[in-house]
VEXMARMI-834523 format. One line per 8 residues: number of its first residue (from 0); their letters; for each residue y, x, z of N, C-alpha, C. Coordinates in pm, whole numbers. Example, Ala and Ser with C-alpha at 12.3 -4.5 7.8 and 13.67 -1.06 7.14 Angstrom:
<sites>
0	as	-569,1319,780,-450,1230,780,-330,1320,780; -225,1285,708,-106,1367,714,3,1290,787 .
</sites>
This chain:
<sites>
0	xxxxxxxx	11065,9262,6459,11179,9242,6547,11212,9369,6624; 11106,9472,6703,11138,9586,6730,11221,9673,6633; 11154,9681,6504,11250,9767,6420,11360,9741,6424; 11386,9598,6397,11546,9570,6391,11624,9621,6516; 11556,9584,6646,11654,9619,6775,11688,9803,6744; 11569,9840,6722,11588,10019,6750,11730,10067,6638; 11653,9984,6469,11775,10026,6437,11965,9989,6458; 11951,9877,6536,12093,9849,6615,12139,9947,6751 .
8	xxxxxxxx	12038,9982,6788,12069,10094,6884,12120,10199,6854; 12016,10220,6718,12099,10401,6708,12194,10399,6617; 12237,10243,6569,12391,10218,6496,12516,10254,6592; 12454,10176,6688,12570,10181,6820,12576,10323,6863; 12467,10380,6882,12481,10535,6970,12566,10593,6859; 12538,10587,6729,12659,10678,6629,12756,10654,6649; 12786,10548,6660,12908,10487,6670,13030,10512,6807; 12930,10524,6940,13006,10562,7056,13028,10719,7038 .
16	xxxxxxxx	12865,10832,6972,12930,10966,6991,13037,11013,6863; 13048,10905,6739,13106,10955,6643,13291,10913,6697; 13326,10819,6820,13425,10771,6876,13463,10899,6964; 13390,10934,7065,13380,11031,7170,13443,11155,7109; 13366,11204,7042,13419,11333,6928,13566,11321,6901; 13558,11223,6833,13686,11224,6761,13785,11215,6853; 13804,11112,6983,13919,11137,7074,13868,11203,7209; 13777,11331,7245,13776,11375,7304,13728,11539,7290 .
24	xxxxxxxx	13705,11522,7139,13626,11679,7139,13716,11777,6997; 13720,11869,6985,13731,11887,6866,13571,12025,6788; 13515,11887,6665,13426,11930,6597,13283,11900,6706; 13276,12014,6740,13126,11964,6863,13134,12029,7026; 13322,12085,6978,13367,12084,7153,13390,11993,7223; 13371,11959,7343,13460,11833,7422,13617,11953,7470; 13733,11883,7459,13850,11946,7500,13859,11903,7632; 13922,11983,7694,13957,11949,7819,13985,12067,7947 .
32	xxxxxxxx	14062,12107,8033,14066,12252,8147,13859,12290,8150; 13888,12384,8153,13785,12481,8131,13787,12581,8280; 13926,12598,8317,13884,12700,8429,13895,12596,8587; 13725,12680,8634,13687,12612,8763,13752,12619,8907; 13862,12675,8876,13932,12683,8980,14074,12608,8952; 14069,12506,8851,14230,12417,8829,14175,12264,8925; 14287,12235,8955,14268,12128,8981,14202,12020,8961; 14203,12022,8790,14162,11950,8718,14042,11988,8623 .
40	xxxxxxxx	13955,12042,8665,13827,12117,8621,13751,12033,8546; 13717,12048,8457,13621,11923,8345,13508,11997,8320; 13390,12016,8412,13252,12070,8386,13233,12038,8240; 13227,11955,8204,13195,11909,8069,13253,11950,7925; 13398,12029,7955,13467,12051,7877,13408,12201,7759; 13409,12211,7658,13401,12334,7607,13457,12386,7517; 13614,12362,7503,13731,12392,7452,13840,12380,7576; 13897,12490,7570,13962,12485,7697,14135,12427,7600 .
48	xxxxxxxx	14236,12286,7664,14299,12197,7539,14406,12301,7644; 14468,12332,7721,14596,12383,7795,14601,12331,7866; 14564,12233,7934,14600,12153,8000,14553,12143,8167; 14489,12203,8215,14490,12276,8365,14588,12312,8410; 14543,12233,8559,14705,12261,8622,14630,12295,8778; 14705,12364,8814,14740,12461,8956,14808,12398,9072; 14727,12391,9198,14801,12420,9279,14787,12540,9384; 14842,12607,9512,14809,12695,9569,14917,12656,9703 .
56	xxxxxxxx	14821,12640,9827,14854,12567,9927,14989,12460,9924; 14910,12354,9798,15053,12241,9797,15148,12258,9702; 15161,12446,9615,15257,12461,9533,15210,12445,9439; 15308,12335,9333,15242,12362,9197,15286,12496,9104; 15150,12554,9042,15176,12698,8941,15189,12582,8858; 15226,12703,8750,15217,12687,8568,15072,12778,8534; 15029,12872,8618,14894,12955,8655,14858,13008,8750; 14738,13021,8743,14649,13091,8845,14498,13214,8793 .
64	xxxxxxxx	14555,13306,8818,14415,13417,8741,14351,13508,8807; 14290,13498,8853,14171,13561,8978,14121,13676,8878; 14126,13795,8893,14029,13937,8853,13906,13959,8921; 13812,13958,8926,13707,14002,9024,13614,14127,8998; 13559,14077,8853,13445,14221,8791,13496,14184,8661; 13440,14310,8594,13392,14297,8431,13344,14455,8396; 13178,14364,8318,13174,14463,8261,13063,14605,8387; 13038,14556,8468,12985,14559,8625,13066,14653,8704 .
72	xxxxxxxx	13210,14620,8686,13354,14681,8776,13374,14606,8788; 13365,14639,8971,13434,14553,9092,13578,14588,9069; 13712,14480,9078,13826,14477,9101,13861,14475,9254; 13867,14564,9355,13852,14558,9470,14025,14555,9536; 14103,14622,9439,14289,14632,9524,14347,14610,9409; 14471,14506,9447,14570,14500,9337,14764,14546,9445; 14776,14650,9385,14867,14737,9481,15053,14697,9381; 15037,14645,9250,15172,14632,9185,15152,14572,9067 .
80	xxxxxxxx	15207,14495,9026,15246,14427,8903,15344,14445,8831; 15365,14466,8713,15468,14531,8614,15492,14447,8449; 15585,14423,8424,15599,14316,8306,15540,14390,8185; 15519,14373,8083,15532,14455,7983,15606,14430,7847; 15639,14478,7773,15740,14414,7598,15644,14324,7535; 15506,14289,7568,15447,14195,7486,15448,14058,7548; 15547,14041,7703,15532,13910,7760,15401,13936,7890; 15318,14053,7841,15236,14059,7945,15229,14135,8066 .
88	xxxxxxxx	15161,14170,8102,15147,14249,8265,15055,14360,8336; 15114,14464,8373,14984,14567,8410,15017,14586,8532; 14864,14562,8598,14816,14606,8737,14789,14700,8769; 14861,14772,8868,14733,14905,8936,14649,14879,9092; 14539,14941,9068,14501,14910,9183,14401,15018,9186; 14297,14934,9235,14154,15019,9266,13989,14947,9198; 13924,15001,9197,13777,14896,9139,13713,15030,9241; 13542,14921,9265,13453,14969,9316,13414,15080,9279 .
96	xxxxxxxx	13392,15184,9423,13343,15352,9390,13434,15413,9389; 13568,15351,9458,13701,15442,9547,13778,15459,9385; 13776,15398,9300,13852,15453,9153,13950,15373,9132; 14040,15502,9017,14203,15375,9016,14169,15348,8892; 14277,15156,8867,14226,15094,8776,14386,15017,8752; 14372,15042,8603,14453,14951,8539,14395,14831,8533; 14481,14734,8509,14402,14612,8397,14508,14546,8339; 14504,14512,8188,14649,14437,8117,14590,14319,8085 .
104	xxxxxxxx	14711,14223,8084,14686,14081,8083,14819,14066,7953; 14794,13971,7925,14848,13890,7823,14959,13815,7898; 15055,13726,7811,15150,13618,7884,15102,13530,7940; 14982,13492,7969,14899,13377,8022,14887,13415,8141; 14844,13569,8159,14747,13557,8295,14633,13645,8276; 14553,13620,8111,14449,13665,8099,14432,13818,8067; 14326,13831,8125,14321,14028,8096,14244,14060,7974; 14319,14152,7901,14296,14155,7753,14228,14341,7775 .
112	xxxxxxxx	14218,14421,7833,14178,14526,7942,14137,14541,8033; 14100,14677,8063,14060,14737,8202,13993,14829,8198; 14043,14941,8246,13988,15070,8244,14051,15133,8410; 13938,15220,8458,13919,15293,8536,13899,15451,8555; 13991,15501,8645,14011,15660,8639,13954,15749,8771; 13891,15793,8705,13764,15905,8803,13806,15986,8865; 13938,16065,8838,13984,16106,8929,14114,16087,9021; 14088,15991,9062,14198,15901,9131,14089,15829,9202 .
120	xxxxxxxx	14184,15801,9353,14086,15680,9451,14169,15524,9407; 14290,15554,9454,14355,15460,9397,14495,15457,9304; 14554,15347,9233,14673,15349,9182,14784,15273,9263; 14884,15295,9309,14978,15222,9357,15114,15155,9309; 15079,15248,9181,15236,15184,9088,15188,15225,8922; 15243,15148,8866,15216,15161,8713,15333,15078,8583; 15396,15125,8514,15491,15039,8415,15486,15133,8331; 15546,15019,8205,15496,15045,8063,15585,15166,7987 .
128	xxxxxxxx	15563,15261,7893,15642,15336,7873,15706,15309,7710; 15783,15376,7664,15824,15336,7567,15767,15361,7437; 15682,15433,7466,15548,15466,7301,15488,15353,7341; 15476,15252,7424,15369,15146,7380,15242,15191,7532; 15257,15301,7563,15182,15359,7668,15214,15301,7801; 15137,15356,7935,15135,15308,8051,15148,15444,8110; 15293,15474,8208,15187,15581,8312,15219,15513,8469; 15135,15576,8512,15081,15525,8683,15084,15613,8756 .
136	xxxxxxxx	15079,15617,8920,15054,15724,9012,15013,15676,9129; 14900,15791,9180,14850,15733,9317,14814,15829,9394; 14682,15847,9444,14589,15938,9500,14490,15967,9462; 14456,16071,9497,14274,16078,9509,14228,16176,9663; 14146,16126,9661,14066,16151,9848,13927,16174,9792; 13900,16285,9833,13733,16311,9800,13657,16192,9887; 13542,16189,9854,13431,16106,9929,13355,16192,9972; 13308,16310,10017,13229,16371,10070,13290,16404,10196 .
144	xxxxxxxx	13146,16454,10268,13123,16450,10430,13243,16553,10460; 13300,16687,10368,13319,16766,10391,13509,16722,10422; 13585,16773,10485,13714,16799,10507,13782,16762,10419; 13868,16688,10343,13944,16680,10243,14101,16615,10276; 14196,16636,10184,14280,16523,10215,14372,16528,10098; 14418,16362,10065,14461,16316,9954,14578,16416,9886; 14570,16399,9730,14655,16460,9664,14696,16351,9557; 14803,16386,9513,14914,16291,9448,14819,16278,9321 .
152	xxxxxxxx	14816,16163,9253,14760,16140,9073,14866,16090,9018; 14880,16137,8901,14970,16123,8790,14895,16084,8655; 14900,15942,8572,14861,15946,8461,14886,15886,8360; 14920,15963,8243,14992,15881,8124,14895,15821,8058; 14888,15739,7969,14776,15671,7922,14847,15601,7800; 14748,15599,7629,14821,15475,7558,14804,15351,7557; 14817,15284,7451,14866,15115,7504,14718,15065,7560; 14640,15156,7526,14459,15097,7583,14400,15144,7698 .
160	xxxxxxxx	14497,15211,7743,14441,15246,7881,14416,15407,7890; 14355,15438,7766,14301,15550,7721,14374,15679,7773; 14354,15767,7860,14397,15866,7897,14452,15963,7834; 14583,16000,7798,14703,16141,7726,14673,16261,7811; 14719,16227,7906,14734,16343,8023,14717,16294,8183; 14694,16424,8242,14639,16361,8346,14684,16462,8482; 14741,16457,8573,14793,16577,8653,14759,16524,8809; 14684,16629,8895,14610,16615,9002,14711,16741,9107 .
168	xxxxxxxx	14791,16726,9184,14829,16822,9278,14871,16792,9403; 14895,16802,9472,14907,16845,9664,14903,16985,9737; 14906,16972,9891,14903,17057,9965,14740,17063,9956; 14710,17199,9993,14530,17226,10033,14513,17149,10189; 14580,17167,10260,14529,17105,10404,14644,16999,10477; 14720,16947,10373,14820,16787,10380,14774,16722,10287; 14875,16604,10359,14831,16461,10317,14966,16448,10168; 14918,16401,10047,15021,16364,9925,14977,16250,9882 .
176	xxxxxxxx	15088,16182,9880,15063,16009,9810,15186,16037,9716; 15143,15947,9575,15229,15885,9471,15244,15741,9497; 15370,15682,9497,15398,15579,9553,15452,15497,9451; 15549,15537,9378,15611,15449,9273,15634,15560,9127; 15670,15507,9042,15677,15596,8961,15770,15523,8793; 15840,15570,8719,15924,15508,8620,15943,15634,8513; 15947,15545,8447,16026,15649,8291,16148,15637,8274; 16218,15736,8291,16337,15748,8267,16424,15705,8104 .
184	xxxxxxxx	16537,15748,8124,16591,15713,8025,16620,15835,7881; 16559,15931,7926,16557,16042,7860,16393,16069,7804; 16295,15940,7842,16211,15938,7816,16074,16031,7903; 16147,16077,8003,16031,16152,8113,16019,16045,8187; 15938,16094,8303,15881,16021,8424,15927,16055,8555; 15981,16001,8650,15998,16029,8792,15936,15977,8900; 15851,16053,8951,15787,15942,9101,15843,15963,9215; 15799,15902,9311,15825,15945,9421,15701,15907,9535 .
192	xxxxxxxx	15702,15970,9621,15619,15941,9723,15617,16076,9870; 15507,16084,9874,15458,16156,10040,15438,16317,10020; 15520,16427,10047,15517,16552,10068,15461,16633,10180; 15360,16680,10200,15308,16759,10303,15294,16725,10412; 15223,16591,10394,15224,16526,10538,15143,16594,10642; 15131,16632,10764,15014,16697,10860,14986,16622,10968; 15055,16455,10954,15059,16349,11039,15131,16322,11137; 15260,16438,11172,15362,16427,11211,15488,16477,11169 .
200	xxxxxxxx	15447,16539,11025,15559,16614,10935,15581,16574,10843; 15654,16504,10726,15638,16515,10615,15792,16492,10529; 15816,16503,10420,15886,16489,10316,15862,16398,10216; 16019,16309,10195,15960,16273,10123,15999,16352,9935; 15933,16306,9844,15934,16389,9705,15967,16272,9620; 16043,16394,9518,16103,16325,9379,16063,16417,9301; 16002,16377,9202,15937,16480,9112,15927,16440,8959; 15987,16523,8866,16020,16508,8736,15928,16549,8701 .
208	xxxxxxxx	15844,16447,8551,15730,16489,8485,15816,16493,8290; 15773,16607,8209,15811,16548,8073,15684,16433,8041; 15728,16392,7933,15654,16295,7854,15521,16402,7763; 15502,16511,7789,15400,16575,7780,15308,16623,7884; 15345,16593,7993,15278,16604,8195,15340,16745,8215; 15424,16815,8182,15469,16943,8224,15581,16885,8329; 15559,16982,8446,15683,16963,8536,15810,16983,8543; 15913,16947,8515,16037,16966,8500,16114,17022,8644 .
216	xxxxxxxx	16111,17006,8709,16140,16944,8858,16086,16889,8966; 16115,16941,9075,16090,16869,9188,16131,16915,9371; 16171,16763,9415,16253,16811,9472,16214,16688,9616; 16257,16778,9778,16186,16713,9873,16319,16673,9984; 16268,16536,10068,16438,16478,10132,16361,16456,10266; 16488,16494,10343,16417,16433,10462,16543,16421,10575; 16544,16341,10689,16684,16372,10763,16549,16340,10930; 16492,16371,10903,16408,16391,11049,16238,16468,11009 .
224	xxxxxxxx	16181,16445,11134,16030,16464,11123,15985,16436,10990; 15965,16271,10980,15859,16245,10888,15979,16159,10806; 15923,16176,10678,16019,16113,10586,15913,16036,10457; 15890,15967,10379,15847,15880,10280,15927,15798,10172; 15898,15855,10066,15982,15816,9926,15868,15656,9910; 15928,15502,9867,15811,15423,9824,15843,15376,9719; 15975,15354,9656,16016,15290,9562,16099,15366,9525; 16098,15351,9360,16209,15467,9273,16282,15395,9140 .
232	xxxxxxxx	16379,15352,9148,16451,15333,9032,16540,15420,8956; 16592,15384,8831,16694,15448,8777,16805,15375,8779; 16927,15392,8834,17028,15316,8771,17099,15270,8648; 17187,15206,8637,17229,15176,8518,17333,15329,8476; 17376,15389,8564,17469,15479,8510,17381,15593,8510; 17250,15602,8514,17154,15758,8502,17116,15808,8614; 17164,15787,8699,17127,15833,8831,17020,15787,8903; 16940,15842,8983,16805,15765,9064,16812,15755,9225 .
240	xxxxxxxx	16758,15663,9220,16752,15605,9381,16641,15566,9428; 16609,15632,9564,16452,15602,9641,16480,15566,9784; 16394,15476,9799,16397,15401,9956,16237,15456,9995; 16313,15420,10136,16120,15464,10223,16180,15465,10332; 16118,15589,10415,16195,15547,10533,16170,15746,10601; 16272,15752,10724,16269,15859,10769,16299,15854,10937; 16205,15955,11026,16171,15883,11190,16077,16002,11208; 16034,15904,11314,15929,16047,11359,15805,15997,11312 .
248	xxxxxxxx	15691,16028,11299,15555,15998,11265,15497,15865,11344; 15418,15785,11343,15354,15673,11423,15446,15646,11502; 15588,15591,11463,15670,15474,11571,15840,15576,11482; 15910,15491,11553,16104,15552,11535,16103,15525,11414; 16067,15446,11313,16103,15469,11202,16230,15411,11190; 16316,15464,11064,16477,15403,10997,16460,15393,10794; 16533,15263,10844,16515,15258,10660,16620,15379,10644; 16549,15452,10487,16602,15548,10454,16586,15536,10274 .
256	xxxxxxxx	16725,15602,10231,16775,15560,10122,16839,15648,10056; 16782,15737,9912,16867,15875,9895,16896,15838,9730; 17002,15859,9682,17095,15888,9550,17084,16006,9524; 17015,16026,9407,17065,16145,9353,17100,16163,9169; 17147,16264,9088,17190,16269,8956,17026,16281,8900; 17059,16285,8756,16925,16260,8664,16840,16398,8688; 16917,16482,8776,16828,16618,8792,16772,16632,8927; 16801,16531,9014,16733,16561,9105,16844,16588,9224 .
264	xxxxxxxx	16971,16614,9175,17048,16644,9294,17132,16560,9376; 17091,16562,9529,17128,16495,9634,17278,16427,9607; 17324,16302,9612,17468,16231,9556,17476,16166,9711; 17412,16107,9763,17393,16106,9886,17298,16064,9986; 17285,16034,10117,17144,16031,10179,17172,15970,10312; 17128,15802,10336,17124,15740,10425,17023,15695,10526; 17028,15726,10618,16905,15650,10729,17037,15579,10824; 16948,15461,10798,17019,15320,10898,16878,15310,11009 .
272	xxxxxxxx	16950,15254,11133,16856,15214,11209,16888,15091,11245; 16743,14971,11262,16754,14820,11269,16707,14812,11398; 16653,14651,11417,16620,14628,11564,16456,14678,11528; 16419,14739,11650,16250,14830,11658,16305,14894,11509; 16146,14925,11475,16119,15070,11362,16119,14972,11277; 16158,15044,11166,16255,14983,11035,16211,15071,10898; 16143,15022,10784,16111,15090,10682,16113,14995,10538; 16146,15061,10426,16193,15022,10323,16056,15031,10235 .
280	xxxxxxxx	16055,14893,10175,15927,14936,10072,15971,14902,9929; 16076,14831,9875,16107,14841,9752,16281,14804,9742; 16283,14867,9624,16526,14880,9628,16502,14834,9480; 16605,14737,9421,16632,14702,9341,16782,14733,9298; 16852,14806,9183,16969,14737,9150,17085,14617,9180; 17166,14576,9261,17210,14473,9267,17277,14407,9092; 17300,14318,9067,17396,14268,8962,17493,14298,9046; 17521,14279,9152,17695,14273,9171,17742,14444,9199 .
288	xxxxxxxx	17684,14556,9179,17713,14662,9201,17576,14687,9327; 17588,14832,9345,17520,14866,9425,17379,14851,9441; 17281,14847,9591,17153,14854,9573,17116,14715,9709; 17003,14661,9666,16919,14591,9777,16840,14645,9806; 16761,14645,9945,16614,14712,9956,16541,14662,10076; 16424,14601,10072,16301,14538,10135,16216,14586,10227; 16185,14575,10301,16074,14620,10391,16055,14530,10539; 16108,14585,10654,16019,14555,10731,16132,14587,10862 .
296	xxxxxxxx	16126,14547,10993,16192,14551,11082,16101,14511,11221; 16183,14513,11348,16157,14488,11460,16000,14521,11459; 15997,14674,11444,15874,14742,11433,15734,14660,11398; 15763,14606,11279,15585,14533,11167,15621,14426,11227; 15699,14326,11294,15739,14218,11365,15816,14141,11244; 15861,14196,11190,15993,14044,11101,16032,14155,10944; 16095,14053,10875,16091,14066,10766,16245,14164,10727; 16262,14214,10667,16422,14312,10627,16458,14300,10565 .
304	xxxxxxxx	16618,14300,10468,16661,14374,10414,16782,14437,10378; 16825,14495,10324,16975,14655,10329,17040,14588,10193; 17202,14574,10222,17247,14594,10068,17321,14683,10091; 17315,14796,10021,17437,14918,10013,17540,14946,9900; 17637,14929,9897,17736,14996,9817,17687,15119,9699; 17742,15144,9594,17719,15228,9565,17756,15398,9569; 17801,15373,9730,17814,15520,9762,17745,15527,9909; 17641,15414,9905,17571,15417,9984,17583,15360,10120 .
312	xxxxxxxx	17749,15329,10141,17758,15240,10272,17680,15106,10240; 17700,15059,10421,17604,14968,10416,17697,14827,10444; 17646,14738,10315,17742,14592,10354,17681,14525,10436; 17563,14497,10443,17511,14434,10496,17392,14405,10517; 17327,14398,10637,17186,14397,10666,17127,14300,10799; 17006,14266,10697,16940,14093,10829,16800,14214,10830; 16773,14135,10977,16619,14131,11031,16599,14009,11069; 16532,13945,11015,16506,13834,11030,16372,13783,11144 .
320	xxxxxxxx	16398,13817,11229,16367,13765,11363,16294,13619,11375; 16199,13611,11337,16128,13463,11414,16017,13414,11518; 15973,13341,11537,15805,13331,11655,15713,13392,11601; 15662,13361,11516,15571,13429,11449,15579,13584,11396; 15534,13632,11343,15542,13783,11326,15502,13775,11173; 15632,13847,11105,15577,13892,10965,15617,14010,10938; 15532,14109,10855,15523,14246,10845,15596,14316,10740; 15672,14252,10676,15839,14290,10620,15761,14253,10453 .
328	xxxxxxxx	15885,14259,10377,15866,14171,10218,15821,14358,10111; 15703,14297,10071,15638,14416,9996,15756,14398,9870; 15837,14350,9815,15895,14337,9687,16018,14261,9669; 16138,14317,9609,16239,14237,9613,16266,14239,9438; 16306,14138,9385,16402,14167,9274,16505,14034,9284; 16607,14126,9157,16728,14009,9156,16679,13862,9066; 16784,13801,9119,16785,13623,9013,16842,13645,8976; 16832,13555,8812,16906,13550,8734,16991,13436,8764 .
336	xxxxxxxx	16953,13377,8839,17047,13286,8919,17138,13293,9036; 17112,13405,9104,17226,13473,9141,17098,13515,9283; 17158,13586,9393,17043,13574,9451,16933,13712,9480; 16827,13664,9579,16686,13780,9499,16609,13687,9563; 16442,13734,9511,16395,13655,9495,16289,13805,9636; 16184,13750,9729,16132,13871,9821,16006,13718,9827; 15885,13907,9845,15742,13834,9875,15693,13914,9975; 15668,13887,10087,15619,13965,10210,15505,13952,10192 .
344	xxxxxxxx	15440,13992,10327,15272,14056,10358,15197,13901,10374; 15289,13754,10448,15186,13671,10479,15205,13602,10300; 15271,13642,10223,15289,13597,10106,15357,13482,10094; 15510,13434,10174,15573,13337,10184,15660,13404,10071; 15688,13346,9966,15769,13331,9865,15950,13310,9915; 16034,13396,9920,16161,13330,9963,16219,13423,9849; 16379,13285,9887,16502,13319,9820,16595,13339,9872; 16662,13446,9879,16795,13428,9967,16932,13476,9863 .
352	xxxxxxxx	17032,13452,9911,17148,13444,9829,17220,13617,9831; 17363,13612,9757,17389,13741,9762,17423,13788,9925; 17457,13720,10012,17496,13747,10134,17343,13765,10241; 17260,13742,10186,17115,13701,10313,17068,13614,10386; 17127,13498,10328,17126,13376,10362,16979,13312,10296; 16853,13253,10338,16752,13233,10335,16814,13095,10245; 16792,13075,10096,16783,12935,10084,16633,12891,10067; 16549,12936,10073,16393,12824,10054,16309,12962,10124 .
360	xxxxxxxx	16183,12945,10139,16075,13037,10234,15945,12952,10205; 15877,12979,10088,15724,12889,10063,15606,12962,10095; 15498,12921,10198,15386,13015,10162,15300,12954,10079; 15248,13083,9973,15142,13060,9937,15002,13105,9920; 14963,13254,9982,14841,13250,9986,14802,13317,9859; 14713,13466,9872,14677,13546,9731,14731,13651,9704; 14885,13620,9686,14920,13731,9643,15082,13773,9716; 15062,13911,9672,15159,13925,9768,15294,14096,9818 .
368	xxxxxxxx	15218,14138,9675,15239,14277,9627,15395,14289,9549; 15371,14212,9452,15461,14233,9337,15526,14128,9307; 15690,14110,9279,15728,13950,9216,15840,14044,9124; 15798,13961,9020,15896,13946,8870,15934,13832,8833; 16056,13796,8773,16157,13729,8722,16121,13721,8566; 16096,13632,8496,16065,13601,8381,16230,13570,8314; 16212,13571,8174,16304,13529,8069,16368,13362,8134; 16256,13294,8104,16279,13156,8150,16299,13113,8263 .
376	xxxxxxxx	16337,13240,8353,16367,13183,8488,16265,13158,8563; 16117,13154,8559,16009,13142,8611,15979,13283,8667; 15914,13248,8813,15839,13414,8846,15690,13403,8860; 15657,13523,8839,15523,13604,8846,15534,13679,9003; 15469,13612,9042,15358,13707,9165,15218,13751,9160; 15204,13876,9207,15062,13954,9208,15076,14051,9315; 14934,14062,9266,14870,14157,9380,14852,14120,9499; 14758,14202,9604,14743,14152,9752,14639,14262,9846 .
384	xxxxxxxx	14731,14268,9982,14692,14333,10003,14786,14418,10174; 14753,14469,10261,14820,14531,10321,14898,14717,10336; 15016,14672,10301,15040,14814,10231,14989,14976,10326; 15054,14921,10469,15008,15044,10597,14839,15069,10642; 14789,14939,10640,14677,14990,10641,14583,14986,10513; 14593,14985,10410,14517,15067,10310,14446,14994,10273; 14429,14799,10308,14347,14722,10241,14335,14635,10145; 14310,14642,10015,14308,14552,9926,14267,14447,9932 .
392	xxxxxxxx	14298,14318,9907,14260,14175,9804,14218,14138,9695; 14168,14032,9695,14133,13969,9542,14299,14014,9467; 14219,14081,9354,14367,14059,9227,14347,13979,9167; 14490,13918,9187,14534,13771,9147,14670,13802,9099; 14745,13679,8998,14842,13671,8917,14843,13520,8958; 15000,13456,8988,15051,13340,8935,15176,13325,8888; 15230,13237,8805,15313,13182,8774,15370,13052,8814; 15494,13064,8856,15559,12936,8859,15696,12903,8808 .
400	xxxxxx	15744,12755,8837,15896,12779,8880,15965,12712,8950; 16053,12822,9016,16106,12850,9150,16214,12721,9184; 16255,12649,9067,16332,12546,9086,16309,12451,9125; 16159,12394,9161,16089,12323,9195,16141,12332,9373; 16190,12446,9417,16212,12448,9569,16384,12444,9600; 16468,12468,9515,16577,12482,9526,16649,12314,9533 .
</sites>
């Protein structure tokens, strides 16, 4: 009679794991979210089926992708996020031991890379070039006891990270930052950033690289004391445009905003002044003509931003004034829905219309660097971090969509 029971037992046990399998596993995986930070986390799972879902203080993502190490590199700053032609995305930042660091991700989220550059402290801007390559620009700051001070990094790299060329220059006893940086349409590179700073002097720089690192050009703006290039586009008609800001050193700042032709020469050159000190951290293209541009107002108090004409007058400009204090929007781009879409320092997600009219304001927490506009109307936010004082965040990536608030 024992035999008989045992063998009804292990009829039945086949029978429940040969059931189990079949509608819960595939082969001798169980399916089910795999990553421990979804909502819906299935310890048990070991096929990850798609099906994890996100939230981030209350918002629902479509993702969520935390960078931390790999490989025993610390991911310590994520300073910009950049789309790329494969659907995916490259970061610059920093990893442990003061070094700048790419890392590329896929359309998901996931990082399919990561490489780190020795001579660089950090990266602050990086997008994809048209061989399939990446170039970036930042700093480097010695680490020794002895006297030093930062000089601009420049670096082209192919689709693996892998270093082409590599260009290290500054003043011997000033301060040089690379701030943003793009490939032109002639297939060179233009950055812009910090010229001879001595902490109450500086310029800001536009500087032409070929697509071989030889210098073409370069050229320095300023309409006071201290001046700072942070963001650099090309226009649609060839011409380039940089925001930053120009004032005196530690306080007076004015958003500042210069046009010039594909060579570098001055088309024209604006400093506006807002309520308190006022500085620009990224300009986008408008669709409707002209330029938008982001930053900061009522001196690190409230959020900004400028739309100018394309001869540089100004249509119109908010400081957005509230109780609380926010330290102006690290990133603007346009909607394809009409609009732009801005991510400030506490990382409240807003939309406002072509006039500056706030239609939605979400926080969420993480990230807070970079926002892109997807094909499908969905955006990507990354990075995190405080831009003035020099401190990085977890690098992080999410996805959502934005219609969910409208």
């Amino acid at each position: 009679m024992k035999v008989i029971n045992k063998k009804i037992i292990i009829i039945m046990i086949s029978i429940f794991i040969s059931f189990y399998c079949d509608e819960n596993s595939d082969g001798n995986n169980v399916n089910g979210c795999t990553d421990s930070i979804a909502t819906n986390y299935n310890n048990l799972a070991t096929n990850d089926d798609g099906s994890c879902e996100y939230t981030l203080n209350g918002v629902t993502l479509k993702w969520l992708r935390t960078f931390n190490s790999s490989d025993g590199v610390y991911f310590n700053e994520g300073w910009s996020v950049e789309p790329t032609s494969d659907g995916g995305f490259i970061i610059a930042g920093a990893a442990s031991g003061y070094v700048g660091l790419l890392i590329k991700t896929d359309s998901n989220g996931q990082k399919e890379w990561h490489q780190v550059y020795n001579n660089s402290t950090s990266l602050h801007s990086a997008s994809q070039t048209s061989d399939g390559g990446f170039i970036a620009t930042g700093y480097y700051e010695c680490d020794t006891s002895a006297a030093c001070y930062p000089d601009i990094f420049l670096v082209k790299t192919n689709s693996n990270g892998a270093i082409e060329w590599e260009q290290l220059f500054g003043n011997e006893e000033n301060n040089d930052w690379g701030r943003s940086v793009i490939e032109t349409q002639d297939g060179n590179y233009v950055l812009t950033g910090t010229w001879n700073d001595d902490g109450w002097n500086s310029k800001a720089l536009l500087r032409k690289y070929s697509n071989t690192g030889s210098l073409i050009w370069s050229k320095t703006f300023s309409s006071s004391d201290a001046n700072e290039g942070y963001s650099v586009i090309e226009t649609s008609d060839g011409n380039l445009v940089f925001a930053g800001y120009s004032g005196t050193q530690h306080g007076a700042y004015n958003n500042f905003m210069v046009k010039t032709n594909a060579d570098g020469g001055q088309l024209w050159k604006k400093k506006n002044q807002s309520v308190g000190d006022a500085l620009l951290y990224s300009v986008v293209e408008s669709p409707s003509g002209g330029y938008a541009a982001a930053g900061f107002c009522n001196s690190w108090r409230a959020n900004s931003i400028i739309k100018k004409n394309q001869s540089g007058g100004t249509q119109w400009q908010n400081c957005y004034v509230e109780e609380g204090s926010n330290y102006g929007y690290y990133d603007i781009t346009a909607s394809s829905r009409g609009g732009y879409y801005l991510i400030d320092e506490r990382s409240f997600l807003t939309k406002i219309d072509d006039e500056g009219t706030i239609i939605f304001s979400i926080q969420l927490y993480q990230v807070n660097q970079s926002i892109i506009e997807l094909e499908d109307g969905d955006i990507v936010v990354g990075g995190y971090g405080f831009r003035e004082g020099n401190d990085g965040g977890a690098i992080s990536l999410i996805r959502l969509d934005p219609s969910q608030f409208e």
